[in-house]
C-alpha positions as CSV (number, residue, x, y, z in Angstrom):
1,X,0.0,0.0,0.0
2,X,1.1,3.5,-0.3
3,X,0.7,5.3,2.5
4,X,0.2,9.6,1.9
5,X,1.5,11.8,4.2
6,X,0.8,15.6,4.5
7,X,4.7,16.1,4.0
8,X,5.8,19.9,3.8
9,X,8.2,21.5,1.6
10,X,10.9,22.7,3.3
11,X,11.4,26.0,2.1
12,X,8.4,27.0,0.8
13,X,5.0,27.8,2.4
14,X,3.1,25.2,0.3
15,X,2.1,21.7,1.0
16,X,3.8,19.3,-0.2
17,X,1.0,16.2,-0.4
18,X,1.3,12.6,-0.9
19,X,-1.1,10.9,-3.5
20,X,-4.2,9.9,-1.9
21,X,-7.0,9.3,-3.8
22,X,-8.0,11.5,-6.8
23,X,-11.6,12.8,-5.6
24,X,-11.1,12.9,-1.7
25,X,-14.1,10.7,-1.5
26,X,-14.0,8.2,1.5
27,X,-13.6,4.2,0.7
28,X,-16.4,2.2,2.6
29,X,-14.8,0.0,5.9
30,X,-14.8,-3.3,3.8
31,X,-12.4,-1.9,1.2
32,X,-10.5,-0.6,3.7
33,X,-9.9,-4.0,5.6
34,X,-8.7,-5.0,1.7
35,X,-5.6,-2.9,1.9
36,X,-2.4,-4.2,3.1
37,X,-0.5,-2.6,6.2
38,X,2.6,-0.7,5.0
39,X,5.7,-2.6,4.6
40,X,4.7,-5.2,1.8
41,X,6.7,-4.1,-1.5
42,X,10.4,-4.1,-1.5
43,X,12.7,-3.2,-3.9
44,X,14.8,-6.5,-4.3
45,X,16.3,-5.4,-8.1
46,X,17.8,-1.4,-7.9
47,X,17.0,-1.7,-11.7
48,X,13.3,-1.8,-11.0
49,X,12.9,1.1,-9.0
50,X,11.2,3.4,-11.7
51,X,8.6,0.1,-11.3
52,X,6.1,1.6,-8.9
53,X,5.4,4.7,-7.5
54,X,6.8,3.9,-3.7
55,X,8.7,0.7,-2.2
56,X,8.8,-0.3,1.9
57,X,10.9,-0.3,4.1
58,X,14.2,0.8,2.2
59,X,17.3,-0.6,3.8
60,X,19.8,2.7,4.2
61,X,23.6,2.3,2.9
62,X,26.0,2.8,5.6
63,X,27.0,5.9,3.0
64,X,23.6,7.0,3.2
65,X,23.0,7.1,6.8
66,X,26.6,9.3,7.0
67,X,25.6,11.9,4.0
68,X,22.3,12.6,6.0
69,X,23.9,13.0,9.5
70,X,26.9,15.3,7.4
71,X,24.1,17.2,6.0
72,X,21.8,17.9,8.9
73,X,25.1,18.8,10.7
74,X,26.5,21.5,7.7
75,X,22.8,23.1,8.6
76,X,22.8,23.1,12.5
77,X,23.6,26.4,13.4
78,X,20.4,27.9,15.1
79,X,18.7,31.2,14.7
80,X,19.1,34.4,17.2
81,X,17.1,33.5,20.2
82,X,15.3,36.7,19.5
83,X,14.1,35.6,15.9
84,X,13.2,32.1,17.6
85,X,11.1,34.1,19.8
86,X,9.3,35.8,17.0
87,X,8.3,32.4,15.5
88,X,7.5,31.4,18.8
89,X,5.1,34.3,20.0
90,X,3.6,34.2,16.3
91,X,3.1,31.1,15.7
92,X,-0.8,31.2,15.8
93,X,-0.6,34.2,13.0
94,X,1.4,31.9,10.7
95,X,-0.8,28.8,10.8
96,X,-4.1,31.0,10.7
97,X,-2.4,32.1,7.0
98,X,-1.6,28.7,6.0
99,X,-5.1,28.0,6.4
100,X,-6.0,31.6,4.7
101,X,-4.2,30.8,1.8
102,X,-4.6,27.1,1.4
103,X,-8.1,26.7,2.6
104,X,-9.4,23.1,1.7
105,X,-7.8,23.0,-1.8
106,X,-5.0,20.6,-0.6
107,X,-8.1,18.4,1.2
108,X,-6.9,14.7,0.7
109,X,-8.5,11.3,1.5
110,X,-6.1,9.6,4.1
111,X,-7.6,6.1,2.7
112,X,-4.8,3.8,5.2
113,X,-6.6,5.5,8.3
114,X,-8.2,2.7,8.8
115,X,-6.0,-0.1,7.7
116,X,-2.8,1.4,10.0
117,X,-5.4,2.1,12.5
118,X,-8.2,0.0,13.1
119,X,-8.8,1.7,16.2
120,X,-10.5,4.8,14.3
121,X,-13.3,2.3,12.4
122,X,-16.6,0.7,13.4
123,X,-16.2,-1.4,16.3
124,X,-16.5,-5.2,16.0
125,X,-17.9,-5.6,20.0
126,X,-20.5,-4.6,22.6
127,X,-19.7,-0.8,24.1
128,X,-19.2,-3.0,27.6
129,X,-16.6,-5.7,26.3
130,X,-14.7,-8.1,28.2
131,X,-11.7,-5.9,27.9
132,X,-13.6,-2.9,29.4
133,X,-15.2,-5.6,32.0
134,X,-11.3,-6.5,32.8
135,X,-10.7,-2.8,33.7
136,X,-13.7,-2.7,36.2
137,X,-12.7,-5.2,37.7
138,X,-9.2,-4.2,38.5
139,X,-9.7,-0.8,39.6
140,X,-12.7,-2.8,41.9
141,X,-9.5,-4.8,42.9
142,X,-7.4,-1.6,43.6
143,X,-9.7,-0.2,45.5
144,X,-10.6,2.8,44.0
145,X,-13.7,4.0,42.1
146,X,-14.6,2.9,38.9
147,X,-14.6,6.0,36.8
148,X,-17.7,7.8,35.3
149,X,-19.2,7.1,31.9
150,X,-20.0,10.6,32.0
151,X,-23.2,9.8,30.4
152,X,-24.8,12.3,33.0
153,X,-22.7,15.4,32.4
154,X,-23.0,18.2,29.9
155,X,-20.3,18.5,27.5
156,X,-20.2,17.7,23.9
157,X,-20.4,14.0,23.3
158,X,-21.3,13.5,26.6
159,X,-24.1,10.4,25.8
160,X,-21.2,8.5,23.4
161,X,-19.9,5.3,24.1
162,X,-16.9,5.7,22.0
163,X,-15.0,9.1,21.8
164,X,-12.3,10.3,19.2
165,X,-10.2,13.3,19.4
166,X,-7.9,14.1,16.7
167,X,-5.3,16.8,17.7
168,X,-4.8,18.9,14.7
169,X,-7.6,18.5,12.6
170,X,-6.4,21.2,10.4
171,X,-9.4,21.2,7.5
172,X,-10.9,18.3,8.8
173,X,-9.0,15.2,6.6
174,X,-9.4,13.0,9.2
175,X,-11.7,13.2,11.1
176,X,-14.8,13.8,8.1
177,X,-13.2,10.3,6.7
178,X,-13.8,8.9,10.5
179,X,-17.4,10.0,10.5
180,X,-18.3,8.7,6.7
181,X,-17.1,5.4,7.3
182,X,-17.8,4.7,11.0
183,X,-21.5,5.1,11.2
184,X,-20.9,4.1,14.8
185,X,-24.4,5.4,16.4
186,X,-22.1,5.5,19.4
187,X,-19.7,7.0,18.1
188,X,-18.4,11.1,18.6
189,X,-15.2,12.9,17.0
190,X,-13.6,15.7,18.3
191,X,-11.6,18.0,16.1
192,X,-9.0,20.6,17.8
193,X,-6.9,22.8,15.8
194,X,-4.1,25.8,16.9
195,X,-5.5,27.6,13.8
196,X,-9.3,29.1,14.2
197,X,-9.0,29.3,10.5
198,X,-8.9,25.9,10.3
199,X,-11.3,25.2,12.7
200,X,-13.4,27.5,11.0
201,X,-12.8,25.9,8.0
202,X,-14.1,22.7,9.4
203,X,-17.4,24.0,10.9
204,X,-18.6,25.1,7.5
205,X,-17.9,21.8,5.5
206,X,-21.2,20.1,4.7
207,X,-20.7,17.1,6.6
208,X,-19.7,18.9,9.5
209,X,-23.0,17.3,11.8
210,X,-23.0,19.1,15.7
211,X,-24.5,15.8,17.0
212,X,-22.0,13.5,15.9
213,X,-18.6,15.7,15.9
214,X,-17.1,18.7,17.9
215,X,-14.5,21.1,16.4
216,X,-13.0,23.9,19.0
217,X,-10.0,26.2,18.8
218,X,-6.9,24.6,21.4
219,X,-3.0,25.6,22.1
220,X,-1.8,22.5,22.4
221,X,1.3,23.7,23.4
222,X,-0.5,24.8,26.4
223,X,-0.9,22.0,28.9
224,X,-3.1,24.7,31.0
225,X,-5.7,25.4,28.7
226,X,-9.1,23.4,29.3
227,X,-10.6,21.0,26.8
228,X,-14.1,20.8,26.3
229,X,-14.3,17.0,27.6
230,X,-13.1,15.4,30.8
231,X,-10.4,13.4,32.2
232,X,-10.9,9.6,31.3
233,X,-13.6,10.1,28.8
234,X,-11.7,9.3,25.8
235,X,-11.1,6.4,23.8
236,X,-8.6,7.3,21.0
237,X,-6.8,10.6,20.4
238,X,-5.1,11.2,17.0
239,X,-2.1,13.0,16.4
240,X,-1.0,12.8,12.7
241,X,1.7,15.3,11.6
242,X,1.3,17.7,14.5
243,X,3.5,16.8,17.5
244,X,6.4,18.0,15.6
245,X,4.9,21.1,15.0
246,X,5.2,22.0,18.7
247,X,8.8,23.5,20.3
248,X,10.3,20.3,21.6
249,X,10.4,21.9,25.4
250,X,6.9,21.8,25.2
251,X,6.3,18.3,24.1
252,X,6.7,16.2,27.4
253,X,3.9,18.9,29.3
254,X,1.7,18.5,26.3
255,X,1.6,15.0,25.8
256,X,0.9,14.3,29.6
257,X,-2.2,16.6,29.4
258,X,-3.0,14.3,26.9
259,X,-2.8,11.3,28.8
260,X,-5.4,12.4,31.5
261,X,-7.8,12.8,28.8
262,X,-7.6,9.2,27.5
263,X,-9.7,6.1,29.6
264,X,-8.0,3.2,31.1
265,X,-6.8,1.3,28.0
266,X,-7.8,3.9,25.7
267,X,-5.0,4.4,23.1
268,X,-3.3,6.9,21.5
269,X,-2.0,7.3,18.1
270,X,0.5,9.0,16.1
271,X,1.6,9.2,12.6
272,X,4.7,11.8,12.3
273,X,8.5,13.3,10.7
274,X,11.1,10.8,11.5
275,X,15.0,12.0,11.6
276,X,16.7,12.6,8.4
277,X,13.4,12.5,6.2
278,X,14.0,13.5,2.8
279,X,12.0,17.6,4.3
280,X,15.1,17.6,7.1
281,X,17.9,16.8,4.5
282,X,16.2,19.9,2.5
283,X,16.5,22.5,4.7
284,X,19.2,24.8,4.0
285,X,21.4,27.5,6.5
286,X,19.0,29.9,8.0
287,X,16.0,27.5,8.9
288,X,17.4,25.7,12.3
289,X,16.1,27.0,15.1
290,X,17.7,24.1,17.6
291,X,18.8,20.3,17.1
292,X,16.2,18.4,14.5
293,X,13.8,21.9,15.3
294,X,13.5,23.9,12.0
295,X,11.3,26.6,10.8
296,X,9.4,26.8,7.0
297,X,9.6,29.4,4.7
298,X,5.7,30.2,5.3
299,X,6.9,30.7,9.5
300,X,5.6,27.1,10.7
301,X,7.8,24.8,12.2
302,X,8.6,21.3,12.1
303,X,10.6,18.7,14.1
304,X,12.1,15.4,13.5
305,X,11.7,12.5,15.6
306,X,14.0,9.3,16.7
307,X,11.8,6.4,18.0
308,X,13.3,6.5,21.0
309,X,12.6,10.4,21.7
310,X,8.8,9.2,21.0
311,X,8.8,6.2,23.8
312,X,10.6,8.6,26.2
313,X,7.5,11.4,25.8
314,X,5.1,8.6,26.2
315,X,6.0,6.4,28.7
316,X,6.9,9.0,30.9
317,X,3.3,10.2,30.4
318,X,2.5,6.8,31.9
319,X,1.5,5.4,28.2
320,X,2.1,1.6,27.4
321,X,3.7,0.7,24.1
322,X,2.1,-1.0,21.1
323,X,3.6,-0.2,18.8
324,X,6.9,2.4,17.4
325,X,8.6,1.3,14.2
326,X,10.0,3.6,11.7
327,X,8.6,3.9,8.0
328,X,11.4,3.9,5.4
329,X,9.6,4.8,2.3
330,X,11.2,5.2,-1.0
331,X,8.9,7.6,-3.5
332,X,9.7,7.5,-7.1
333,X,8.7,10.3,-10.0
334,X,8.7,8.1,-12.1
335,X,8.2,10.9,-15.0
336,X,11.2,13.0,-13.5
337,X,13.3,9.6,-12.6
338,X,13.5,10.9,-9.0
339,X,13.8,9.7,-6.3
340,X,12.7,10.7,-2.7
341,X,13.6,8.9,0.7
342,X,10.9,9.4,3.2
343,X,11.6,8.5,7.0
344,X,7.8,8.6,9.0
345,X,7.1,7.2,12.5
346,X,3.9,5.3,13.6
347,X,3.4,4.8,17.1
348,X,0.0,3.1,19.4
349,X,0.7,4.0,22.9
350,X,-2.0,2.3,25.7
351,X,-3.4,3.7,28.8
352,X,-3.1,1.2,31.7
353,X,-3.9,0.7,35.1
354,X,-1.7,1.3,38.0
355,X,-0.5,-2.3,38.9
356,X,-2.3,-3.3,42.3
């Protein structure tokens, strides 16, 4: 399968995206469960790479691996701490023009939601599952109260049984995909973007329905500022190509706001930059504002993860590991006779009880 990504260019202010689908139309669930998981075409004969359009899982040369570090190091010296501020302090301005100029035009289908992350599509059980009977149990064992369903307090989605946030929704390319194809009657998706713009941008879409979804303006930088649900009330929370747009100080705070929000063995998921992706190797002098942290021509900024740095933020934020592996993607123009190496990371962290 090839899996899109909303990569962006390095120094320009457009979006650079990955081919999706054509129309932006959403796939029903069953033809979903037909596509494979990433990581099934490999380029065994270097003479076939103008083949296809993308291979898996591209072993990197020893050569390779010392060009990108030699590169990324030629580039390292960071920006005054006063124009680091600016981008800082601004950074709400710069993301409200992204949205300003780009609108929905670059609007993409992101058909392997549902095959990387089956978490996201109709459920295949009873709301009250053996897995969520397990959890009652033990916190019955643990002594401590069972927490609320929260079926009796008045917030957005309150009455759900399954709840969905996706942390930067931007123009709304995941979560409308969610809705359309999980007809879930329990089912309710939050959408929470930096840029009102965007958020804006959402709330007019004609498939934006109040009853079933919930779009609000939130810093997530800001582990102080209030979302509109409560602790332990969520199932999955979505963060696709948006932790890295956060200053990497703030990423530990953020991430353990996050946490409280999530039930016990609700999950969280993330789809994001990995180091020395084919956008890091791009930037040139001028655009570092600290190690891996850069900033775009268009004033956003962007950082590039290890797989380690990613189970340090969430395990310390008292997440369980599922899954962290690193996508080594090799994308072909086949018309130019390009090629582009793409380094993305997929994580599922779990929330779990505290061990009796």
């Amino acid at each position: 399968m090839i899996m899109a990504a909303p990569a962006i260019a390095a120094d320009s202010s457009s979006v650079e995206i990955m081919p999706e689908t054509a129309n932006g139309s959403t796939e029903d669930f069953t033809e979903a469960q037909k596509r494979p998981q990433f990581g099934t075409r490999f380029l065994t004969d270097p003479r076939q790479v103008f083949q296809h359009n993308a291979w898996d899982n591209v072993e990197w040369s020893a050569e390779q691996e010392e060009a990108a570090q030699k590169k990324v190091q030629e580039n390292c010296q960071p920006l005054p701490a006063e124009k680091q501020e600016e981008f800082d302090s601004r950074a709400n301005e710069y993301w409200n023009d992204f949205y300003t100029i780009h609108e929905n035009r670059f609007f993409k289908d992101r058909h392997w939601l549902f095959t990387e992350f089956p978490e996201l599509a109709p459920r295949q059980k009873a709301p009250q599952d053996s897995e969520e009977m397990a959890t009652t149990v033990q916190y019955l064992l643990n002594g401590e109260d069972v927490p609320s369903s929260h079926t009796d307090t008045k917030f957005p989605g309150a009455s759900a049984s399954y709840r969905i946030l996706e942390v930067g929704c931007g123009v709304g390319n995941t979560v409308f995909p969610i809705l359309k194809t999980n007809n879930d009657p329990g089912l309710f998706v939050y959408g929470c973007d930096f840029s009102s713009t965007a958020v804006d941008l959402v709330k007019s879409n004609p498939e934006y329905d109040s009853s079933r979804c919930h779009a609000f303006v939130h810093d997530l930088s800001d582990a102080s500022a209030e979302y509109p649900m409560p602790d332990a009330s969520l199932d999955v929370i979505v963060l696709i190509f948006v932790l890295s747009a956060l200053h990497p100080q703030k990423m530990q705070n953020s991430i353990n706001r996050l946490a409280r929000l999530l039930k016990p063995g609700g999950a969280l998921l993330l789809r994001d930059y990995g180091r020395y992706d084919m956008a890091q190797l791009r930037f040139k002098k001028g655009r570092c504002l600290s190690e891996n942290f850069y900033v775009r021509g268009d004033g956003t900024r962007v950082y590039f993860f290890t797989q380690d740095e990613l189970h340090d933020l969430f395990s310390s934020a008292g997440l369980e590991k599922v899954q962290n592996l690193v996508d080594r993607r090799l994308q072909v123009n086949r018309g130019k006779q390009l090629t582009m190496y793409r380094v993305w990371l997929q994580c599922k962290y779990r929330k779990v009880l505290a061990p009796p």
